[in-house]
N, C-alpha and C positions, 0 to 999 in steps of 0.2 A: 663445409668441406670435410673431408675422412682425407686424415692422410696419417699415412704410414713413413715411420722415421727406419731406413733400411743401414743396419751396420753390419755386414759382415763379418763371421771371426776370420778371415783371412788376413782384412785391413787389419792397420793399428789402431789403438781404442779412437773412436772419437770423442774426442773433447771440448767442448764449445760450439760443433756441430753435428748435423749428419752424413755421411757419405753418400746416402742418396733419400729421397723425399719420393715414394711416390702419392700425389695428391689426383682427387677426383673431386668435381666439384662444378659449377656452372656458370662461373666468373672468375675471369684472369683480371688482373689488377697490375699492370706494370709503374713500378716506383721509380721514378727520377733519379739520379744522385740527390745526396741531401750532404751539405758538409754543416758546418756550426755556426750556419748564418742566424742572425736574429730577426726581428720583423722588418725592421730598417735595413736587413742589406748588408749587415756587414757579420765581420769574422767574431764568434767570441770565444776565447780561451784561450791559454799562452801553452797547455800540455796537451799531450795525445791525447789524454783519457779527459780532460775536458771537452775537447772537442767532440772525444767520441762519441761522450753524454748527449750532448747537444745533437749531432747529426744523427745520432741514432731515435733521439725525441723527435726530432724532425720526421725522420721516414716514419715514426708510428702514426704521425698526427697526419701524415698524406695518405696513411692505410687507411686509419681510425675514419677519417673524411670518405671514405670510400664503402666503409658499411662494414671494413677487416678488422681482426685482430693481431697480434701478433702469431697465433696460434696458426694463423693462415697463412704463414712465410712461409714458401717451399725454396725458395733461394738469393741470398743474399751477397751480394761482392762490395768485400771494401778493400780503398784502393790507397794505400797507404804511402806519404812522400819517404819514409823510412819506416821498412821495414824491419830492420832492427829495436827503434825502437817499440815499434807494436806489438815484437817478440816479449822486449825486455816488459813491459806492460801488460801481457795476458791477461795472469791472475786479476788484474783489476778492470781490465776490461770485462772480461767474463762476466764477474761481479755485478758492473755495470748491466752487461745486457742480462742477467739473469731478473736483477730489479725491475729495469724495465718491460721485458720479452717473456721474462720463463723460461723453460726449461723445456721446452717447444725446439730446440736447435732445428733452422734449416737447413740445407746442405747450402757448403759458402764455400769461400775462396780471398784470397786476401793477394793481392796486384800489388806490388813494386813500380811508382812510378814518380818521374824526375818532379812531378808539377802539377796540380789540380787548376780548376779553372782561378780560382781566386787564390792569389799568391799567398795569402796568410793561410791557405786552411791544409791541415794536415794528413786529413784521411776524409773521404766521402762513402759512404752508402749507399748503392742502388740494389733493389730487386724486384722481385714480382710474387705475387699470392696469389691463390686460388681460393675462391670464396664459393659459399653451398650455392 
């Protein structure tokens, strides 16, 4: 894939992502939600940024299975049951996905929403990549 990470200076800076992705390429890869299930099915981790780990290790490992890398994210949404605290959490999320993703930011978006499919999980992960 060639993609171009597009930030305007009219936006404000982007931080942790980019405001627009344009990718070219000859495979779309659409990603599931992924929250911080483990093999067995269930939830693991009692904080945000635990979770995050885990769902966002999840969605590399259904890219990676697809022939992607992280580098081929062109967009990502995560859907968080507090908002707040995923604010309060940034810096360490970042963190997180910098270890795991790079510095690759796709253009993302971050959902406020009362409930994920599995009561325990706190924030889920879906997007799609464009692979060469």
């Amino acid at each position: 894939m060639t993609s171009e990470r597009v930030n305007p200076p009219g936006l404000s800076p982007a931080k942790g992502f980019s405001h627009a992705v344009v990718a070219t390429g000859t495979r779309v890869v659409f990603l599931a939600g992924q929250t911080a299930l483990d093999g067995d099915g269930k939830v693991v981790g009692d904080t945000l940024p635990e979770q995050f780990e885990r769902a966002l290790a999840n969605l590399l490992t259904a890219l990676r299975a697809a022939d992607g890398t992280p580098a081929d994210l062109a967009r990502v949404t995560v859907y968080a049951t507090d908002v707040a605290d995923y604010r309060a959490h940034a810096p360490e999320l970042g963190r997180i996905w910098r270890r795991l993703a790079g510095r690759d930011y796709p253009a993302m978006a971050v959902v406020g929403t009362t409930r994920l499919w599995d009561e325990q999980a706190l924030v889920e992960l879906d997007g799609f990549a464009v692979l060469p």
